[in-house]
C-alpha positions in Angstrom: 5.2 23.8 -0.3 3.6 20.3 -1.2 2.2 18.2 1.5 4.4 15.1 3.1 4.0 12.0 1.6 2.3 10.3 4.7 -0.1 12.9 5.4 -1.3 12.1 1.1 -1.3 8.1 2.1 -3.6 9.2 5.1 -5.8 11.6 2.8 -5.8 8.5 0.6 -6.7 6.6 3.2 -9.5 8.2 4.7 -10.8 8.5 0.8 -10.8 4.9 0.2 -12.9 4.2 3.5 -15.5 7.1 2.7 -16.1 5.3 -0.9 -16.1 1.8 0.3 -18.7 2.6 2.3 -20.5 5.2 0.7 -20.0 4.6 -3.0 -18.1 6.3 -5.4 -21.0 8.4 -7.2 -22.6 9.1 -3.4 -18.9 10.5 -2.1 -18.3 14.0 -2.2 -15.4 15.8 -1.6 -16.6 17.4 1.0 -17.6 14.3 2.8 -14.1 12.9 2.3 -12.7 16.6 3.8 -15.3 16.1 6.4 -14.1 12.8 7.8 -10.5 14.0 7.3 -11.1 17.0 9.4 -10.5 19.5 7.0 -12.5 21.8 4.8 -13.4 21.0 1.2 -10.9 23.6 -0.3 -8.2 22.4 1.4 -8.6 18.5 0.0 -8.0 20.8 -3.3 -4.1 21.4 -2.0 -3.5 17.4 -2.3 -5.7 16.7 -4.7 -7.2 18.0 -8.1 -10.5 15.9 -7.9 -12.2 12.8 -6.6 -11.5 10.8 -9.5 -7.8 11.5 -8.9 -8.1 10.4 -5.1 -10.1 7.3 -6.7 -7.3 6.4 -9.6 -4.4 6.8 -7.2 -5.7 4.3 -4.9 -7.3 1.6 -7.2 -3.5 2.3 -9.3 -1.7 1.8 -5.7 -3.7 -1.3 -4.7 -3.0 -3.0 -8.2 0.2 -2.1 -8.5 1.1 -3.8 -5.6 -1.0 -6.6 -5.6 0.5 -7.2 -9.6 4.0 -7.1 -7.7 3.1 -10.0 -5.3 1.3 -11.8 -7.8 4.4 -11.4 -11.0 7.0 -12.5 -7.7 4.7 -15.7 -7.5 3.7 -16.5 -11.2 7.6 -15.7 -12.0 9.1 -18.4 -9.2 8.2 -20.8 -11.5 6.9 -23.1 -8.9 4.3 -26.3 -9.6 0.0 -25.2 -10.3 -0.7 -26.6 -6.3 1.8 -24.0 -5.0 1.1 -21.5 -7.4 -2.1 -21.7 -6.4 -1.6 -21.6 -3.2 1.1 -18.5 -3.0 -1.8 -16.9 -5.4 -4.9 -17.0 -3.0 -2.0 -16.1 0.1 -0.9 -12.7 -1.7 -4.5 -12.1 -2.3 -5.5 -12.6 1.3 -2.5 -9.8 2.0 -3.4 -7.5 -0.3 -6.8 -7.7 1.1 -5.5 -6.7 4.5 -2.9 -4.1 3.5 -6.1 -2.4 1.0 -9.0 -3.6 2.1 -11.5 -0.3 1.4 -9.3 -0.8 -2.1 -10.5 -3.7 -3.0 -14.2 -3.1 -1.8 -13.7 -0.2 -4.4 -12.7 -2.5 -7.0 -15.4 -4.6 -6.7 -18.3 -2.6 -6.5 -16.9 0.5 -9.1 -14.7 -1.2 -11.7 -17.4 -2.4 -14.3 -19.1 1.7 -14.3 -15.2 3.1 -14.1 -13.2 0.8 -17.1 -14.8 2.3 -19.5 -13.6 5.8 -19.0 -10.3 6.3 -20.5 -8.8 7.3 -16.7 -9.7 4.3 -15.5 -8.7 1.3 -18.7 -6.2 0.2 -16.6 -8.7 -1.9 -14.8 -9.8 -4.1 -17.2 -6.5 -4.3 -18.4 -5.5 -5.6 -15.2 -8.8 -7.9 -14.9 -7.2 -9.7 -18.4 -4.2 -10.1 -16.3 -6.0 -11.5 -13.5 -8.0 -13.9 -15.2 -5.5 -15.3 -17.5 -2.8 -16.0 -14.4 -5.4 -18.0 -12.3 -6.6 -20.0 -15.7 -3.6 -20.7 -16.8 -2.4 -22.2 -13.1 -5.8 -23.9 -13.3 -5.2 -25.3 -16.7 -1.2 -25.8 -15.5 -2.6 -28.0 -12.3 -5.0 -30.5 -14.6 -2.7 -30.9 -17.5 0.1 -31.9 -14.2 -2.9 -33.9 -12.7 -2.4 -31.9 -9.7 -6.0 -30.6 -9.9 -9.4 -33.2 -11.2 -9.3 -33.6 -15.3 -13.0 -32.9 -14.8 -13.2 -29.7 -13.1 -14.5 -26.6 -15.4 -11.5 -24.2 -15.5 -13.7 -21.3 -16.3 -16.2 -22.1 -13.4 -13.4 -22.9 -11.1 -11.4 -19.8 -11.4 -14.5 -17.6 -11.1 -15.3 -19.9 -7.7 -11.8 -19.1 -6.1 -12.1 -15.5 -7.6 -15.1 -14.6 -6.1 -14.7 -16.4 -2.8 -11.3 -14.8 -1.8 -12.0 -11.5 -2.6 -15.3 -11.1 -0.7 -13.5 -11.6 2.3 -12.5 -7.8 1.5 -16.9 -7.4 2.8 -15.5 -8.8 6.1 -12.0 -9.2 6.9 -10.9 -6.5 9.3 -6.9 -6.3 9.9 -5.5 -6.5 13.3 -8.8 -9.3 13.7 -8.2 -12.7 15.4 -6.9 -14.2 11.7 -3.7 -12.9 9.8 -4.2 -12.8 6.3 -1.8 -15.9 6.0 -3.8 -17.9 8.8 -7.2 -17.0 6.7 -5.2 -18.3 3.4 -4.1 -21.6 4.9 -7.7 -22.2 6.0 -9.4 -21.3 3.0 -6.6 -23.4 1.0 -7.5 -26.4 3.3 -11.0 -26.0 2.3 -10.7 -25.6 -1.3 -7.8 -28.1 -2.3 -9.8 -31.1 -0.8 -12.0 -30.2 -3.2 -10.0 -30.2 -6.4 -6.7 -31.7 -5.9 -6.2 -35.0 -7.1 -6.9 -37.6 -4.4 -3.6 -40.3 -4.0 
């Protein structure tokens, strides 16, 4: 008998809110059993390990945050809307895997290194190199300032989108769209070319 698929995206689930907060080294699998009512063993029946728990949800967050962002980057639309799709499928992914993505940023650098876990700086090539090339895209289209430093602007946008993940709380006042078109507002009328 294996268990249902929604009571492994719950397990999941409570996993990824345990090492958000808690930290990956600092979470035990009893702590995770703990807060999802069960006993250690049992987490055992879904589950071979922690690090598995851990790989399926960074490998679920990425894969579907790569699926928004290849929808976007293959539209073939101009850098400003690329751009701006770009930071708005962030902003979702933030509130669809949140804990995820708190994950990601605080575990990533101590878990690429481990064979299990490559797939992160593969996808962190992947990352950087769509959001410099629409950078690079936007001031060769003078959509963007010919004197902004691509490299300095990409970590900018980077980092300031995806702490929101410290913060952002779904079912709050903002949806993930209404934070995007906000933050967009902010940032473009600092580097898009004035008329």
């Amino acid at each position: 008998m294996t268990a249902s698929p929604e009571r492994r995206r719950e397990l999941l689930g409570t996993a990824a809110e345990v090492f958000a907060e808690q930290g990956y080294n600092a979470t035990t699998v009893r702590k995770i059993a703990d807060h999802a009512g069960m006993l250690a063993g049992s987490l055992y029946y879904h589950f071979d390990s922690k690090e598995s728990m851990l790989e399926e949800i960074l490998r679920t967050f990425l894969d579907e945050l790569w699926d928004g962002y290849d929808t976007v980057l293959d539209a073939e639309l101009g850098p400003r809307e690329t751009l701006e799709a770009l930071v708005t499928e962030s902003f979702r992914e933030i509130d669809r895997h949140r804990a995820a993505v708190a994950i990601y940023q605080k575990e990533s650098k101590q878990l690429a290194p481990q064979e299990r876990f490559a797939f992160l700086a593969e996808s962190q090539r992947r990352f950087e190199k769509a959001w410099l090339s629409t950078l690079e895209r936007g001031v060769a289209a003078e959509a963007f300032r010919a004197d902004l430093d691509i490299r300095l602007t990409y970590r900018f946008v980077r980092d300031t989108v995806w702490v929101a993940a410290s913060w952002y709380r779904p079912g709050g006042q903002h949806s993930p769209e209404e934070i995007a078109r906000q933050y967009l507002s902010m940032v473009l009328d600092g580097i898009a070319v004035r008329p």
